[in-house]
N, C-alpha and C positions, 0 to 999 in steps of 0.2 A: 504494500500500500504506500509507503512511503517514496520507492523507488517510483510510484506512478504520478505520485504528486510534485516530486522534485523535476522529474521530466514535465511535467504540466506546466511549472513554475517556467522553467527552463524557456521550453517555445511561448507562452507568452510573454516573458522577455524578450524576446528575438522580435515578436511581431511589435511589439512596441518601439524597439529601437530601429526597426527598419520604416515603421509609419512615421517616427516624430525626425527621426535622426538624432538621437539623443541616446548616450551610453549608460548604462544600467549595469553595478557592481555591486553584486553583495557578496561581504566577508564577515564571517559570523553573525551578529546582529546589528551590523552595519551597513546600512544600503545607500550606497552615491549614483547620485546622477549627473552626469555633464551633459552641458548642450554644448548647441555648436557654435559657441562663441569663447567656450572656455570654462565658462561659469559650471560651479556645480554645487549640490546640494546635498550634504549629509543627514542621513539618519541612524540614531542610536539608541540604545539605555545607555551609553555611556556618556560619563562628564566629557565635552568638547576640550581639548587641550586650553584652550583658550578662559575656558571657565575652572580650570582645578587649583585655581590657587583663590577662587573666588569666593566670599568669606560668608558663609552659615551659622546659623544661631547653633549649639552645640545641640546634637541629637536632633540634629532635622539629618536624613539620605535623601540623597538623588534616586529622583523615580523617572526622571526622561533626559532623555536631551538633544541634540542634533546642531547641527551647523550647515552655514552656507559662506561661500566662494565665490564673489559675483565679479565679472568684469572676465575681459578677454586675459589680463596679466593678474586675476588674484587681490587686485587692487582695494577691495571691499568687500569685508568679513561680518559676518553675523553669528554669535553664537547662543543658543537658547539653552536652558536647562531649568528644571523642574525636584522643588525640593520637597519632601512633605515630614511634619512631626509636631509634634505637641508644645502647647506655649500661648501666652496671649498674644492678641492681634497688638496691644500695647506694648510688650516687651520684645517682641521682632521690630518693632516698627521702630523702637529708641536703640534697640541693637543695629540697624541699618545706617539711623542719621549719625550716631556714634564713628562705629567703627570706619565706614565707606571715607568720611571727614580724615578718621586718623590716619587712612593708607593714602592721603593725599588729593583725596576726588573732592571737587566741586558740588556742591547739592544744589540744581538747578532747581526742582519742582519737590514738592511734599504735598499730597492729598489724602486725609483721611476722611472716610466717609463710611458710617455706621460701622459694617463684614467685611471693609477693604480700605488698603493703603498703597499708596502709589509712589515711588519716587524716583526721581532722574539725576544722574550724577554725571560731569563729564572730569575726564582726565586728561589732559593732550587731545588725541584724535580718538578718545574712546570716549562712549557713552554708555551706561549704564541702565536700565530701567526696571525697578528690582518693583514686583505686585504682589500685594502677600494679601493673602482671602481666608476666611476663618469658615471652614466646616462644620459640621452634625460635631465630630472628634477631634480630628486634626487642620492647622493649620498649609495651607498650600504657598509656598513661595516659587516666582516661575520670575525668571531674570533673563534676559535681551542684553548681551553684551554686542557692541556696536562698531566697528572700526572703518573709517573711511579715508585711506592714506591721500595724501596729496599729491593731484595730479599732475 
């Protein structure tokens, strides 16, 4: 059963990449896509390189993540990740303006509003956009790292 669905996977892959023109790579639980300009688009459960030094309230895990590649040279990066665990919507949210300040970021916006907090930090050429929403249980943190080198 498995071998039938791996070949399943398989040619629909092919038919996709030959209808869009677009390269289709999966390696483990990672799946890329490139078009035909260069740009490409990652998906994972793993933290994006780019988000692993990126700073969580202690005891929240990464539950997603993925990245993207945009531009014909790499020029502009996006990296997304998804954190989840227990804690108030208040003490993430003073955990973020805190800590994000001491590693040198910029806190451009702050929205708190009732189940959700929003905020935007730039570094240099990076932007930050950290949204942390409060569940039934657990609290969801889901962060937008941003980088757009100069052209």
């Amino acid at each position: 059963m498995a071998f039938l669905l791996t070949g399943c996977q398989q040619a629909t892959q092919k038919a996709v990449e030959q209808a869009t023109g677009v390269q289709v790579n999966q390696k483990g639980e990672a799946v890329t896509v490139k078009g035909n300009s260069g740009e490409t688009v990652t998906y994972s459960s793993q933290v994006p390189d780019d988000l692993k030094g990126f700073p969580a309230p202690q005891g929240f895990k990464i539950s997603q993540g993925g990245g993207m590649v945009a531009g014909s040279k790499g020029s502009d990066k996006m990296a997304v990740a998804t954190w989840q665990g227990k804690g108030s919507l208040q003490s993430v949210s003073d955990f973020y303006k805190k800590t994000m300040v001491d590693q040198g970021w910029k806190q451009d916006l702050a929205q708190e509003m009732g189940e959700l907090a929003q905020f935007q930090f730039s570094k240099g050429q990076n932007q930050a956009t950290v949204i942390v929403t409060s569940g039934k249980e657990d609290l969801t943190i889901q962060v937008m790292l941003t980088n757009t080198a100069t052209k």
